[in-house]
Steps between C-alpha positions, in 0.01 A plus 500: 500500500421468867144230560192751578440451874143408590325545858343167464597274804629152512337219567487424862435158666268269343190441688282275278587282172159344282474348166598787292689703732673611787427799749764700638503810722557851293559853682270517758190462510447284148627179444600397118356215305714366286425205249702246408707528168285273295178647563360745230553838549150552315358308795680741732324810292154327537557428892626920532222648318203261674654602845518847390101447411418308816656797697280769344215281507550471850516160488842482697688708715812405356666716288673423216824825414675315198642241275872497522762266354792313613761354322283256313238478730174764529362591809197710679514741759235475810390660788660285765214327746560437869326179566425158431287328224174341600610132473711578844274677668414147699888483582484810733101438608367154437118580539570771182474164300101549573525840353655470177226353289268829591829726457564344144157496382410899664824615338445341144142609551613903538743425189243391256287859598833625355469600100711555207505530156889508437571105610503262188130341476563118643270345229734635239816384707351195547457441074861599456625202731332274331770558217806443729700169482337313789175551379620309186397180563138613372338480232407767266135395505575500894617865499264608317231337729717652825511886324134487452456396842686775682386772271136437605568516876395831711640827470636706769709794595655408822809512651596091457826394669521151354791344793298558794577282826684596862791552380432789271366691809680687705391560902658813600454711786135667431434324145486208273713564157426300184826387301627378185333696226639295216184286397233762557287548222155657513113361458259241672560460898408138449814460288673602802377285759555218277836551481541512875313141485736387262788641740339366823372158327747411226835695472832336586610543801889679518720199375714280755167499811540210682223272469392554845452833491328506124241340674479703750475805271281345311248463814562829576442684156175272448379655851563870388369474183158368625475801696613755289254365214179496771612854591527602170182351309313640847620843444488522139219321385724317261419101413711250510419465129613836403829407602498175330453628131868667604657178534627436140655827416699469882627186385624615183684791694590236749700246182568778262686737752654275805498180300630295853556152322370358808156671454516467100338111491192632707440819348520373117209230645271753620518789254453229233207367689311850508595542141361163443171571728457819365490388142252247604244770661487724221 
């Protein structure tokens, strides 16, 4: 029996590769997004149905058509955008370095006015890391401590993205386009911007930098962040202490979901010492 013929086009040339996949051109107009082998297709379901969200929330412009599979790999299908992300925007204008700070903290601003009930609560999420293998090197007492913790922090409805920085925005033509709709979850803004501390502050940077230019980065992402937090707390109202109370369950998404060994030492220090400091205040 002859193979069913499908219109679905082939994957063109490759124009980016990340952690957990690579993106390839597809028909025109849409590009395809296709995840490495190992990664769970149940991950690739969470990221299609939060960008499917995000898009009728109008929280991006970027559509997302459908999953498809192949061979042993699973894949998403995107509008295709004609531009650059944020983090080179300096490259082609080297004064727009002054700019992004404001553009960052104005865009994640408009997102959190964005609200949904359909994303997964990120208090809840938060609990159910604490039961994956990197979390294991607490204690049950510790857990328990840690659950109680994030279950009593603020409520909220909006639109969170959860892996915001530069390079999740794209600069097109007339607009700036928000990204990567894997981690979103929804609730507290303050959870949000204390992820994109974490990011700016704490993540790894991509493996194999050469010294020189980690330090360099390093300078750099210190400079935006400082600006994008005074724009933010300005225009929001929000204090730095509202963000703060967000540290510990952004560290436990931090371990239990990227688990980058060299990050692990730090981040098993510090979410034990808020477990520890929160025991003590109660």
């Amino acid at each position: 029996m002859p193979a069913k013929k499908t219109n679905r086009p082939s994957p063109g040339n490759t124009l980016a590769i990340g952690r957990s996949a690579e993106i390839s051109e597809y028909g025109p107009n849409k590009i395809l997004k296709l995840f490495f082998k190992e990664f769970p297709a149940s991950e690739v379901n969470t990221e299609y149905s939060n960008s499917v969200i995000a898009f009728s929330a109008g929280a991006s412009s970027m559509k997302c058509y459908e999953k498809v599979k192949l061979g042993d790999r699973h894949g998403l299908v995107f509008d295709r955008l004609d531009g650059i992300s944020l983090t080179k925007l300096p490259d082609k204008n080297p004064l727009a370095l002054f700019s992004i700070s404001q553009i960052l903290a104005d865009l994640h601003l408009d997102l959190h006015n964005k609200h949904t009930k359909k994303m997964n609560d990120i208090r809840s999420e938060a609990v159910k890391v604490l039961s994956k293998e990197p979390l294991s090197f607490l204690s049950k007492e510790e857990k328990k401590i840690a659950k109680q913790f994030i279950e009593n922090l603020p409520d909220g409805s909006s639109v969170l993205h959860l892996d915001f920085h530069p390079e999740n925005v794209i600069v097109t033509k007339d607009s700036f386009v928000i990204i990567d709709w894997m981690t979103a979850l929804k609730g507290d803004p303050a959870a949000d911007v204390a992820s994109t501390v974490f990011l700016f502050q704490d993540a790894e940077l991509w493996p194999g930098t050469p010294f020189l230019k980690v330090i360099f980065y390093n300078i750099v992402r210190k400079f935006i962040l400082k600006g994008y937090l005074k724009r933010y707390l300005s225009v929001s109202g929000m204090d730095r202490k509202d963000i703060e109370k967000w540290r510990l369950p952004i560290l436990i998404f931090r371990l239990g979901l990227w688990n980058i060994e060299s990050e692990r030492p730090a981040l098993q220090k510090e979410i034990r010492e808020i477990i520890s400091s929160s025991k003590a205040g109660k």
